[in-house]
N, C-alpha and C positions, 0 to 999 in steps of 0.2 A: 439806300433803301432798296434799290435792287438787289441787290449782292445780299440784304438779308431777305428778300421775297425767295431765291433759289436754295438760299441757306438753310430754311423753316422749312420746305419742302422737302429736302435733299434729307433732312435730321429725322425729318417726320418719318419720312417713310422710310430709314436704316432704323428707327426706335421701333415701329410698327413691327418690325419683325422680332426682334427682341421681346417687349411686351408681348404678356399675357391676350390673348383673341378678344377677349370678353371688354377689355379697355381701349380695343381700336376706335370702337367709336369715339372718346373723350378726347383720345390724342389725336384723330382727325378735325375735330372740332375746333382742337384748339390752334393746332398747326396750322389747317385753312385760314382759320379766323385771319391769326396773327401775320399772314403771310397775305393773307386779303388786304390786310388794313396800311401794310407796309407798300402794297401795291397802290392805295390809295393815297397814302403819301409821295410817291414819289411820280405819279401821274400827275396829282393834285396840284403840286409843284410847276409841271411844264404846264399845265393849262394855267395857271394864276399867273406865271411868269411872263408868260411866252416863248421864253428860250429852250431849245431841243439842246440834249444832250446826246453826246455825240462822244465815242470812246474805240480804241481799237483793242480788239483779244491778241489774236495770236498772226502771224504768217504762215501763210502754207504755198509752198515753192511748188510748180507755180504758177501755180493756184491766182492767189493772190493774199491780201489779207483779208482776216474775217471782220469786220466791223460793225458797231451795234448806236442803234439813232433811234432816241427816245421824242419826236417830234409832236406837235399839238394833233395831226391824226391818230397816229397810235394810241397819245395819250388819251383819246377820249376813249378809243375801243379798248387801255386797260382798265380805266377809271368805270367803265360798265358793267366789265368783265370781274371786276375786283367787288364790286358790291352783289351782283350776282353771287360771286362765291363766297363770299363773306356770309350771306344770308342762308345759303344750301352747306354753308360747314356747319353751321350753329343748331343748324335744321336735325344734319347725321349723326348729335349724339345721341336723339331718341330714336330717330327712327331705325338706324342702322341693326339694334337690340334682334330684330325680328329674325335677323338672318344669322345670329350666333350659335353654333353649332350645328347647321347647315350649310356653311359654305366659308372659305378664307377671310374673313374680315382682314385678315393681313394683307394680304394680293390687293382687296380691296383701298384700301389706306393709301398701299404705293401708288398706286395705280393714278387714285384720282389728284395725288399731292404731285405726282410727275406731271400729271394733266397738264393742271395749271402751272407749272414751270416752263411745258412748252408754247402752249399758250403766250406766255409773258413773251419768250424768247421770239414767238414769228413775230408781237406785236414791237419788239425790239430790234431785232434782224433790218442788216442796210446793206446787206449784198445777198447773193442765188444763193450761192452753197449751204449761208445757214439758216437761211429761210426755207429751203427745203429740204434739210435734213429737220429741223425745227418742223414743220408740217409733216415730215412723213412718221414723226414721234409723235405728235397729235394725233394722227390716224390710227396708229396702230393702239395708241392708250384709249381710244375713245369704243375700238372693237372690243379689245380686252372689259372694258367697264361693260360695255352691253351686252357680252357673253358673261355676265357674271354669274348668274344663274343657268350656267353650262349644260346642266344634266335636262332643260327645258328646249325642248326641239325650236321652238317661236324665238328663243332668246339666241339660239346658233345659226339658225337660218338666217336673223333679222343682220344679228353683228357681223355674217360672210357676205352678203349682201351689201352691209355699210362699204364695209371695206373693201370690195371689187372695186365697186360704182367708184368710193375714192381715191382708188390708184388710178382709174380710168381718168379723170378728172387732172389728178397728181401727173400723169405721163404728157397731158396735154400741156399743162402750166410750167414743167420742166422742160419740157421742146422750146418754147415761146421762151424762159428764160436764158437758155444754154444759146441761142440764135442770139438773144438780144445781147448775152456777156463779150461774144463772139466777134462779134459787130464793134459793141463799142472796147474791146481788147481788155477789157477787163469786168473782174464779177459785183464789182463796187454799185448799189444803186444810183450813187450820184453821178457816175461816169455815163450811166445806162439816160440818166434821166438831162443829163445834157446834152448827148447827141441827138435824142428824138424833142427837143424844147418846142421845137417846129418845123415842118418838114421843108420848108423854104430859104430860115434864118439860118441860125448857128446852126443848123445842120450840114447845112446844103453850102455853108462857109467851109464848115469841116472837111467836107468832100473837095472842095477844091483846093484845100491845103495839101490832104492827104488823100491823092487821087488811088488809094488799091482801093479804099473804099469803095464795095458795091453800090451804085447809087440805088439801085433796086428796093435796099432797106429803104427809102424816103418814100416811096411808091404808093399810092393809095392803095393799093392792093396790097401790100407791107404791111399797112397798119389795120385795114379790114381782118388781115390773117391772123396780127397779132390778137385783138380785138374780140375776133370768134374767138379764137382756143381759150384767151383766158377768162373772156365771159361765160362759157359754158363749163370751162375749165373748174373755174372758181364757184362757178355755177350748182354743180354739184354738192358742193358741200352749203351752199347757203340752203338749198333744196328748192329750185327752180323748176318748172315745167321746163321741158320735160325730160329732165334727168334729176327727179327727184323720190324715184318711187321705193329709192332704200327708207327715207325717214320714217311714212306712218306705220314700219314695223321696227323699227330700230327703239325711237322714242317710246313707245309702248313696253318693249320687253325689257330696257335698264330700268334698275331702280329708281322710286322717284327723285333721289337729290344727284343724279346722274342725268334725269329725263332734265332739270330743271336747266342743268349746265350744258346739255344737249340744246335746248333750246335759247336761253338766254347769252350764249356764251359761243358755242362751236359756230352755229347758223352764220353770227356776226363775224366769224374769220371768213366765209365765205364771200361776205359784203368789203368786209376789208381788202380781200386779195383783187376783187373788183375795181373797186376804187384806188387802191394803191398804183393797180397798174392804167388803168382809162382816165385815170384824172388826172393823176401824180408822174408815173414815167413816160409813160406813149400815152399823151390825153388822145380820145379819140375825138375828134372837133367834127365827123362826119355827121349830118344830120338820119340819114339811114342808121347810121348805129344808135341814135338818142330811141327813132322810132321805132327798133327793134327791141329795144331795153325795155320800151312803153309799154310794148303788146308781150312779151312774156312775162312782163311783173303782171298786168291788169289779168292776163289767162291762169297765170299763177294763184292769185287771192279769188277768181272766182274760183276755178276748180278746188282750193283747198277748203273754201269755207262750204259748197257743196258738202264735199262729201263728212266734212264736219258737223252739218246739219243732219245729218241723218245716221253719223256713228253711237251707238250704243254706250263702246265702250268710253270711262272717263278719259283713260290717258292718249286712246287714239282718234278720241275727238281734238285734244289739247294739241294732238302732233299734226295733224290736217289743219285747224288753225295758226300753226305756225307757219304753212304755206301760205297762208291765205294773209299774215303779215309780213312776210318776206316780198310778198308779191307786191305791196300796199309800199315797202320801203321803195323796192327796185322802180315802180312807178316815178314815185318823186326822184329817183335817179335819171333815169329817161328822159323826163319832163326837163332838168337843168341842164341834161347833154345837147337836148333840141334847142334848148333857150340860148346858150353858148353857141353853137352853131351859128344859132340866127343873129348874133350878137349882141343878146339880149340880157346882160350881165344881173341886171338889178332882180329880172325874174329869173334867170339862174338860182342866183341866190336863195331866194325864198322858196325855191323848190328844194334848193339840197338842204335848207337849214329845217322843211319840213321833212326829207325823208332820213336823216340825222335824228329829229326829234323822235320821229316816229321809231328806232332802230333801238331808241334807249325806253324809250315806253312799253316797245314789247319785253324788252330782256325782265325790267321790272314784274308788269303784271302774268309775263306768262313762267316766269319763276315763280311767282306768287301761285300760280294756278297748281301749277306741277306737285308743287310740296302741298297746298291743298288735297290735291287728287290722291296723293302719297299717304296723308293721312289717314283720309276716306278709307282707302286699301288698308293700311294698316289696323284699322279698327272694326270693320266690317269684313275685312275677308273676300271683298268684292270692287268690284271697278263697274259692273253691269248697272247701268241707271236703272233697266226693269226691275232692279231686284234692290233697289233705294228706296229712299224717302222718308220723311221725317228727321233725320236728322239735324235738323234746327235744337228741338228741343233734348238732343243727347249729348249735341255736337255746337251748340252755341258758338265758340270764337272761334273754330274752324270754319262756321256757314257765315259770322261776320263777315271774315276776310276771305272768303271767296266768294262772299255776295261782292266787294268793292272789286274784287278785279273780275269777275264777270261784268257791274257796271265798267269798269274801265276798258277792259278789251271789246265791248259792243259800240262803243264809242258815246257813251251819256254823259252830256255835263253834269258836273263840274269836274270830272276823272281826265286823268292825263288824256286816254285815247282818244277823248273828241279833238284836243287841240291839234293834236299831229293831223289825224284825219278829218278834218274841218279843213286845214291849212293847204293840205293835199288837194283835193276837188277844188278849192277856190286856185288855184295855181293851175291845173288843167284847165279852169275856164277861162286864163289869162291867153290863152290859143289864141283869143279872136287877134292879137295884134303883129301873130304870125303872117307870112305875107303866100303862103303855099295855101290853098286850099285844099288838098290830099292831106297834111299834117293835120292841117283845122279838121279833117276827120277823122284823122286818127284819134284824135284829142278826142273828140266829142265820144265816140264811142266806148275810149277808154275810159272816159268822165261814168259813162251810162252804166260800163261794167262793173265802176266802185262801186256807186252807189248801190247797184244790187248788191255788192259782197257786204254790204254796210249793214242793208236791211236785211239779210240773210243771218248775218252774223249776231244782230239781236234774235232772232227768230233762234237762235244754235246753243246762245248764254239763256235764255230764256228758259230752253229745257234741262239744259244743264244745271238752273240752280233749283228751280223747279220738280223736276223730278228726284233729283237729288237730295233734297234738304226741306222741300214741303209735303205738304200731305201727308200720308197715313206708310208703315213701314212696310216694304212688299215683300218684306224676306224676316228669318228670324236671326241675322246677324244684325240688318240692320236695325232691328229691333233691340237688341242688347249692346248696342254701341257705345263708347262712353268718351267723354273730351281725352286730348291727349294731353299732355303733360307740356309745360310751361316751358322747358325748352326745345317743343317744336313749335309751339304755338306763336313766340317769340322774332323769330325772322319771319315769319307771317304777316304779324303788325306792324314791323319795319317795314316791310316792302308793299303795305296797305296805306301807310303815311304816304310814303315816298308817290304811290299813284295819286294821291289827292295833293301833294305838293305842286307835285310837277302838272296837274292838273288849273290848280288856281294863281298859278304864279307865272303863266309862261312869258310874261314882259320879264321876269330875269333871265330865265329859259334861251330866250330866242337871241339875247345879246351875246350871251356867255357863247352860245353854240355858232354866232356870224364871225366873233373872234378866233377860233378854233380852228373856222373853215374856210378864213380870209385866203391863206394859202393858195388854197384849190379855186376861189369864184373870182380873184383876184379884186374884191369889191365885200364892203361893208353895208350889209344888206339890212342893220338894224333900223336906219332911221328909214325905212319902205315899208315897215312892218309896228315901230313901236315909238308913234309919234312923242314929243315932249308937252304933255300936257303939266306934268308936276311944274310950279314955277320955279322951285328950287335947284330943276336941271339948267345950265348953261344955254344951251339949245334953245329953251322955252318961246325967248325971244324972237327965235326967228320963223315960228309959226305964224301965219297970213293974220291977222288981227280979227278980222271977220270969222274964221275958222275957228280959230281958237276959243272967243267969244260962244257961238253957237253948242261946241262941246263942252263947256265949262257950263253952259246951263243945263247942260243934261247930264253932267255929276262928273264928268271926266277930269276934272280936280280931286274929288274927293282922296283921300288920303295920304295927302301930301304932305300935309305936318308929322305926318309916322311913319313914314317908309321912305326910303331912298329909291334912285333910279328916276325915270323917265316917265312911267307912270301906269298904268294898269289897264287900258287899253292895246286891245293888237287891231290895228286898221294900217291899212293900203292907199294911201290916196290916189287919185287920179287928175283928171284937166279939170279945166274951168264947169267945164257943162255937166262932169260926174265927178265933182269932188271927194266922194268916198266910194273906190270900189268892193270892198267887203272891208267888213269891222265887226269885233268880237269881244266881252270880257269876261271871262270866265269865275274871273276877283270877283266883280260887284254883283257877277251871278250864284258865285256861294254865298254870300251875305243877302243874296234876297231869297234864296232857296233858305237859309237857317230862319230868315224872317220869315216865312209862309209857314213853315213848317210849325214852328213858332206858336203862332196866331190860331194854326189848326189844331195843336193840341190844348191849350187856353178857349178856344170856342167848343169845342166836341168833349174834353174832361173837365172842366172847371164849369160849364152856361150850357151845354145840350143834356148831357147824361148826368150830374153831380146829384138830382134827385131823383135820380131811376135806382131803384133797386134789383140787386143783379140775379136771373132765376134760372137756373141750367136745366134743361128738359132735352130728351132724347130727340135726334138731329131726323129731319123724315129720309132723306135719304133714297129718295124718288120710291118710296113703299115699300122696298127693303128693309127687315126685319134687324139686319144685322149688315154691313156694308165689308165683304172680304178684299185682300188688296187684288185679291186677280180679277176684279170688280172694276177699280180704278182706271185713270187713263195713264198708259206707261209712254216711255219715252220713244218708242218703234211708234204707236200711233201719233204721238204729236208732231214728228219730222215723215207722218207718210205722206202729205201733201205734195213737200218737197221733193220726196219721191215720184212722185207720180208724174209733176208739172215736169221734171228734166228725169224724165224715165231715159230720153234718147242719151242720156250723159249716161247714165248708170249700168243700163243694158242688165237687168237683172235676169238671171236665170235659174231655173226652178230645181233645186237638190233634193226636196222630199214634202209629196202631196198624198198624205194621208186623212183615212176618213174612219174614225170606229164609231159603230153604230149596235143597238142592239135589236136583235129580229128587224135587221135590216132597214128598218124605219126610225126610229127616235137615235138618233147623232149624240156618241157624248164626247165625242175629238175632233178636232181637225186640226191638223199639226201640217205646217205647209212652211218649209223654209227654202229661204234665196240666198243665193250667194253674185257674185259681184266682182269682176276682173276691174281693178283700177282702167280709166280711161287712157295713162299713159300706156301702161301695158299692153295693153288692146290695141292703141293705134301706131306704138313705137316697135316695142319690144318682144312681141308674136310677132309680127309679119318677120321682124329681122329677125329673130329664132327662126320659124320656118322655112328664110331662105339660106342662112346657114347651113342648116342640115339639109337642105335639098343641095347647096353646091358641096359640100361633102360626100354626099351621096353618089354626085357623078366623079368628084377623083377619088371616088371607092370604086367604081366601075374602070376607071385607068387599070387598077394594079390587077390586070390580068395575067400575068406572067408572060406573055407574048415579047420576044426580045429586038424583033423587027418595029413595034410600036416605040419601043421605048427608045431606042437610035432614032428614031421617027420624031419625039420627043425633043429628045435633045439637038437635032437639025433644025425644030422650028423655034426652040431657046435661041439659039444663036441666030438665026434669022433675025430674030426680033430685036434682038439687043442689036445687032449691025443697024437693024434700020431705024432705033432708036437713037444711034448716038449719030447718024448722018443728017438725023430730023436736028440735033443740038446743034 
């Protein structure tokens, strides 16, 4: 099934050029599809099984050989990545239409069907060489895709930008690789991943086998080196503070079934390269390293959902909120690197199996969102919220399902995003049984920073669907908007199910995903999280009698004659004195949520109103004769609050304060606009521009032709270097 995931791609895009322009979108469609679903067989496969597969390609003298390991990590970031594209191929055969005869649909076809073949291949790759040749074909497809619309200044800048920052990133994770092949004499990961097991054990055996080994590579400062480069390294591309200020213009100017795989798909090789290397080859077991992962994921999700609260436009609120769940993932990474450290295995666990959950909730709903957003554009001609609204009524299953993934990304039960991010804050607050008091604060305050990115981020979906989809139309496109056509609307509802699945089920969720990730926490963290209440599971019996009793009166049996598993409860036990330290169920919360809901439409249309007759009269409208949209409230006033309270984040500054007035007295303008240097920039990337060009500046002042300087020059070179290698 691999070999035809490359094969479908490979055909796709040599037909793509052959074929007609007009038919790219169909044969993309179908080629993604079928190349998605082959990808989901043959992931499907290592997750059900559990057995990796493992194959060698070719030799390269000498090099080494290239060999490829399709293992239960991988498999889970292809099985994400494969539904992702599965839903954004099905998406491009309507949407794509817009851009025929305006720009390559062919270019376009190859482009995104090689994507996903690289993609596959780094998720596959079991040594450097073809994981970085594999990554550096990811990078350059994923520029090519967001310069698609080339002849647009936003779209060339955004894609050079990508692509710097990514090679910058790429040179730091190929240094760390080529040292680590180095070391262990070959490019093999499993070579790499046995001599760093532990810095003590088989390592430090190896080293006195084979004493040329530098013992230096064991060295805490070895692994701190390796640790930075490939965290920030790989950092990059997830889009972490603060090396992440290519994404909210990159994401913005691809098109939407390119924004969707941008986000649901590319972000997560970043997570990957992460984790493959800090958990899986050189784990880093340092507790400084868990509490550095803590505090750039939690500054990540604040500062992305910030400035998501107050973006305007739709796609580059959607790309500032994928910071802000990158941020929300890399926390619960943090949290199980500290827990690990502390030798805390079982909450290990339950933090990586939340930041795991959470990693596939976003790919879902913010795929969802994108091809929403994509839509919206496509039909109105606009992405600007101020110049939205109403579109409920033009745009019906478009506003369904970006109503359910607005509730799902705000985090509201019963949508996937509460459980991940519910699971998340209750695992931070597991600190207290840390034994460092500086950690216990670190905790706390990163506890303090979710939870604003939490209530922030309802406050962000709020406007977003709000201004978007209610009210009255501010513009005359979005006024003559009309639904789109059934196959875009299609992978829309799929990946609308899929949030309410993975929402009210996560007792299957949370086992399937401790399986997957037993590897890495070395411990099976389901029975910590999804007690056996069903009597039908094996386990059941070994539930405390008293306990079990107590939850069996308050419904924690129920549906056990119709479902399998363990049972529909997620709870934490604890000791004697706090038996339960957080529990949740989201199952018997959608069945009381359809029973209210229920009851409230049978009391309010059948017994309040059934004999009210219905009488339509002109709305008052606070005295207003007639109510115009520039009347209404837009989406800049409802996020100016947010502005104002973190003005000191924002640093607005004023581009144009205009005032027209007639005979000087009676005002009929004022037009006043701000503009806004991202925070990374401001506090990273100016200063270091500026000192750049200021030491330039002075070896521009060297090259004065003077030839006494310059033997002067090269006297104090050689100076240096002698006293440099005498200091060795």
């Amino acid at each position: 099934m691999l070999g035809l995931v490359f094969a479908l791609c490979g055909t796709g895009a040599l037909l793509g050029i052959i074929v007609p322009d007009r038919r790219n979108p169909a044969l993309l469609a179908w080629a993604g599809a079928l190349a998605s679903v082959a990808a989901l067989g043959a992931s499907g496969d290592v997750l059900w099984s559990g057995h990796a597969l493992r194959g060698d390609l070719w030799t390269i003298r000498p090099i080494g050989t290239l060999t490829i390991c399709l293992d239960r990590l991988s498999a889970l970031f292809l099985f994400v990545a494969a539904v992702v594209v599965l839903a954004s191929s099905i998406f491009s055969a309507g949407y794509l239409k817009r851009y025929a005869g305006h720009y390559s649909l062919r270019a376009l076809n190859a482009w995104y069907l090689l994507l996903f073949a690289s993609v596959v291949l780094i998720l596959i790759a079991d040594d450097v060489l073809l994981f970085l040749l594999a990554w550096e074909a990811m990078s350059i497809l994923s520029y090519l895709l967001v310069n698609f619309e080339h002849d647009r200044e936003e779209a060339s800048r955004a894609s050079y930008l990508m692509l710097a920052m990514g090679e910058a990133g790429f040179l730091a994770v190929a240094l760390v690789f080529l040292f680590l092949a180095v070391q262990a004499g070959s490019v093999e990961f499993g070579a790499i991943r046995h001599q760093w097991v532990d810095g003590t054990g088989a390592a430090a055996a190896q080293a006195t086998i084979h004493p040329s080994i530098n013992p230096i590579i064991h060295s805490p400062a070895a692994r701190w080196l390796v640790f930075l480069l490939t965290f920030f390294g790989f950092g990059v591309k997830a889009g972490l503070v603060p090396v992440n200020n290519w994404l909210p213009r990159a994401h913005p100017a691809a098109p939407a079934n390119v924004s969707a795989l941008l986000s649901g798909v590319i972000l997560n090789l970043g997570l990957y390269g992460i984790i493959r290397m800090n958990l899986d080859l050189v784990p880093a077991r340092m507790v400084g390293a868990g509490v550095l992962v803590l505090i750039v994921g939690t500054v990540s999700a604040l500062v992305g959902i910030l400035y998501a609260t107050t973006a305007n436009d739709l796609k580059a609120m959607l790309a500032h909120s994928s910071i802000e769940n990158i941020g929300i993932v890399t926390v619960g990474l943090g949290a199980g690197l500290v827990f690990t450290a502390y030798n805390r295995p079982v909450l290990a666990g339950i933090a990586f199996i939340a930041a795991f959950y959470h990693m596939i909730n976003h790919s879902v709903y913010k795929a969802l969102l994108f091809l929403g957003a994509g839509t919206v554009d496509d039909r109105t001609g606009t992405r600007d919220l101020n110049k939205l609204g109403g579109l409920v009524r033009t745009m019906p299953w478009t506003a369904g399902v970006f109503l359910v993934g607005s509730l799902a990304i705000s985090a509201m039960p019963p949508f996937n995003g509460f459980v991940s991010e519910w699971l998340t804050l209750q695992t931070l607050l597991r600190s207290a049984e840390l034994p460092s008091i500086l950690v216990k604060l670190v905790f706390v305050l990163c506890g303090a920073g979710l939870a604003l990115t939490a209530a922030l981020a309802v406050t962000c979906f709020v406007k977003a669907f709000a201004m978007g989809f209610l009210g009255m139309s501010r513009s005359g496109q979005a006024a003559k908007a009309v639904e789109a056509k059934g196959v875009s609307i299609a992978p829309m509802v799929l990946l609308a199910v899929l949030c309410l699945v993975l929402g009210i089920l996560p007792t299957y969720v949370i086992p399937a995903l401790s399986r997957q990730l037993q590897p890495l926490t070395t411990i099976e963290a389901t029975g910590a999280l999804v007690p056996p209440f069903f009597a039908s599971d094996p386990a059941h019996p070994q539930l405390p009698a008293g306990f079990a009793t107590e939850f069996h009166d308050l419904g924690a049996q129920v549906g056990q004659d119709l479902l399998p598993g363990d049972g529909l409860v997620v709870l934490h036990r604890g000791g004697t004195e706090n038996p339960v330290v957080f529990a949740m169920s989201t199952s018997y919360m959608f069945v009381a949520l359809l029973v209210l809901l229920g009851l409230a439409f049978v009391v309010i249309r059948l017994w309040l109103t059934r004999r009210r007759a219905l009488a339509r009269r002109i709305r008052w409208d606070g005295g207003v004769r007639r109510l115009l949209p520039e009347m209404t409230y837009t989406a800049t006033g409802f996020s100016n609050p947010v502005r104002v309270i973190f003005d000191a984040v924002f640093r607005p500054t004023t581009v144009e304060d205009t005032r027209a007035a007639v005979e000087h007295h009676f005002r009929t303008a004022i037009r006043r606009e701000r503009g806004e240097v991202h925070i990374v920039d401001r506090a990273l990337f100016q200063p270091a521009r500026r000192a750049a060009l200021e030491f330039a500046r002075g070896l521009a002042a060297m090259h004065h032709g003077r030839i006494n300087a310059y033997v002067a020059y090269v006297l104090l070179a050689l100076l240096a270097a002698l006293a440099f290698g005498l200091l060795l």
